[in-house]
C-alpha positions in Angstrom: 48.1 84.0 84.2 49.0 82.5 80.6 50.0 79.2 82.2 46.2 79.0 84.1 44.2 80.2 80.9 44.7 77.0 79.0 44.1 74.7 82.2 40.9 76.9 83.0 39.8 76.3 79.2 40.3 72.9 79.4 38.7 72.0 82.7 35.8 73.7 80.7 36.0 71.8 77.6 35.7 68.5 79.7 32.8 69.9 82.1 30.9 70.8 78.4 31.8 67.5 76.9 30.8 65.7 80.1 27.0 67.9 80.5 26.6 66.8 76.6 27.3 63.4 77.3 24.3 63.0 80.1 22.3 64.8 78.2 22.4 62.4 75.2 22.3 59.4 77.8 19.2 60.5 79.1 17.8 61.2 75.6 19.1 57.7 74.4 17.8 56.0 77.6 14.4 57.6 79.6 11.7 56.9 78.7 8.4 58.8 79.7 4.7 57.0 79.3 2.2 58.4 77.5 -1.5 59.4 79.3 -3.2 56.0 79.0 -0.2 53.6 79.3 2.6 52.9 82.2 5.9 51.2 81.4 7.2 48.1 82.8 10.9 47.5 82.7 12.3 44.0 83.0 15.9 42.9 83.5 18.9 44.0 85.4 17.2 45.2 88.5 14.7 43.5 88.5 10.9 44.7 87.3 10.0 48.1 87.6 6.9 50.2 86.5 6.4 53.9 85.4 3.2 55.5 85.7 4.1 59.0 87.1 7.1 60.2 85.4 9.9 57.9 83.9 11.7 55.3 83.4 15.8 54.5 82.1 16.3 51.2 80.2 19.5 50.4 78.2 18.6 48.3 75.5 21.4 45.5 76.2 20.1 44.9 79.8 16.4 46.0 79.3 13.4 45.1 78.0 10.8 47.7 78.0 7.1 47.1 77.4 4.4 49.7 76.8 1.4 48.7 78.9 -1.9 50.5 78.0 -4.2 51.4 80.9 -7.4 53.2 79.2 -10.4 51.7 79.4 -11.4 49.0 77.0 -15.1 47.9 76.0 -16.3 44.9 76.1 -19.7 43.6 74.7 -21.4 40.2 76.1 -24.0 39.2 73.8 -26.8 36.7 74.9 -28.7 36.4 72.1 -30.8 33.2 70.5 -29.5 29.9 71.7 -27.3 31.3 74.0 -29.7 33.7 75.7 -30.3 33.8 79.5 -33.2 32.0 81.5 -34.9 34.4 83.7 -36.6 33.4 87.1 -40.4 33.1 85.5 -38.1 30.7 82.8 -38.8 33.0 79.9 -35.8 33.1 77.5 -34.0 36.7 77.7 -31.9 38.0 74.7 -29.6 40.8 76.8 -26.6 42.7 75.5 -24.2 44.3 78.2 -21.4 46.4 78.2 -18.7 46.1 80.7 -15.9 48.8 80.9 -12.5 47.5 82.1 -9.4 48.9 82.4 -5.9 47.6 84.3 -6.0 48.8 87.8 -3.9 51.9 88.3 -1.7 50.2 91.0 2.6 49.4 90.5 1.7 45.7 91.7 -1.8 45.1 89.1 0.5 46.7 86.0 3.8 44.4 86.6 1.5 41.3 87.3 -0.8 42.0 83.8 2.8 43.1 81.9 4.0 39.8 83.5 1.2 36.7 83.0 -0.6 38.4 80.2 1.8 41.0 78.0 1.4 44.3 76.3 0.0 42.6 73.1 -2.9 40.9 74.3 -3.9 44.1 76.6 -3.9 46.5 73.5 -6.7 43.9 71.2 -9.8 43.9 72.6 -11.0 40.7 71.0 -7.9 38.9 73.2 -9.7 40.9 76.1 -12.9 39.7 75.5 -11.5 36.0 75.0 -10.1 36.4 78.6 -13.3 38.0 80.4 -16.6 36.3 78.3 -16.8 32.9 80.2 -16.7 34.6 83.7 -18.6 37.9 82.1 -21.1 35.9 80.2 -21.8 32.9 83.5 -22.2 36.0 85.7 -24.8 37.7 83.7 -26.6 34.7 82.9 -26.8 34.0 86.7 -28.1 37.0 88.1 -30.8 37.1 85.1 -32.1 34.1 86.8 -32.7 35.8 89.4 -35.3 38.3 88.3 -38.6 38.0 86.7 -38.6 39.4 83.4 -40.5 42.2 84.3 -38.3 43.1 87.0 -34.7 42.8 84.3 -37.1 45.8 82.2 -37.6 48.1 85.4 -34.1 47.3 87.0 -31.4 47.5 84.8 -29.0 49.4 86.9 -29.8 46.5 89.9 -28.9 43.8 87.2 -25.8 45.4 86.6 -24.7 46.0 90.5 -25.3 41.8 91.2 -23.5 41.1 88.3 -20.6 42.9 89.5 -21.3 41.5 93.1 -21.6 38.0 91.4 -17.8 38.6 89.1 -16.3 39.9 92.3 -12.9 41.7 92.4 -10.2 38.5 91.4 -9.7 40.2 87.7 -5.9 39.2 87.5 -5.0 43.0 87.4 -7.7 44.2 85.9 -10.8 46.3 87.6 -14.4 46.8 86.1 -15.4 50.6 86.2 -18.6 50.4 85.2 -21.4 48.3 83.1 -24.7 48.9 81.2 -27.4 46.6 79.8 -27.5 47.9 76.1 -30.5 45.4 75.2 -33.0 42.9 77.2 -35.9 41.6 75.3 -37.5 38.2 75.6 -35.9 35.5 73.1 -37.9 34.6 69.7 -36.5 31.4 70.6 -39.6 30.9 74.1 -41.5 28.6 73.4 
């Protein structure tokens, strides 16, 4: 019984120093997201993403990249010069708001963490940059569409054909929803 006492404490000591050790790994190395953002590993392995739980990344053979996937605002103005022609060719000063966000889908998060990076997602302005040409063309297309009485009475339709006319190609990204803040003829018709 004394000989077995200090091979039973031993084989304890190493089974304690062995539970500590994974424990620090995993403190050291998994990582969880946050609500809002996914992870995106790159590296060893190959790319993986997080959204639902967590991920482990050693720093030597990692790189790890927070991706943020709330919904970002984005304003297209059509004001003055730049304003839209409507159907009965009166000028129309129009303000919309378009909310986008990356698509909550493994494949749209590793191809936006991929072409586009983590920085550019979190600034807005970048955002806006990205999405104004296509945003602004498709606005200004379907406003021609309309008489300008019809863009007061039908804001929600101007929206929907807007969204028709962007379609779904957004390089990762999806359009939840948009809103015509402001529609007024132009001070510039003449």
């Amino acid at each position: 019984m004394q000989q077995i006492l200090p091979i039973i404490i031993t084989a304890l000591g190493i089974l304690v120093f062995f539970i500590t050790v994974y424990f620090i790994i995993i403190a050291l190395f998994f990582h969880k997201e946050k609500q809002g953002q996914a992870l995106v590993r790159t590296g060893l392995g190959g790319t993986k993403v997080a959204i639902n739980g967590g991920i482990y990344s050693i720093p030597i053979f990692h790189q790890l990249e927070t991706i943020d996937i709330s919904m970002k605002k984005i304003q297209i103005d059509c004001l003055s010069k730049e304003s839209a022609i409507s159907k009965d060719n009166l000028r129309t000063d129009v303000k919309a708001v378009f909310l986008i966000r990356v698509k909550y889908e493994v494949e749209s998060i590793a191809k936006v963490a991929l072409t586009i990076g983590a920085g550019k997602i979190r600034n807005t302005e970048s955002l806006k940059d990205m999405f104004q040409a296509k945003f602004s063309e498709a606005l200004k297309s379907t406003i021609r569409k309309f008489e300008f009485t019809e863009l007061l009475d039908n804001r929600k339709e101007l929206c929907n054909q807007t969204l028709i006319l962007i379609g779904t190609d957004l390089h990762g990204f999806t359009i939840e929803d948009c809103a015509i803040d402001y529609i007024e003829k132009s001070n510039t018709n003449k």
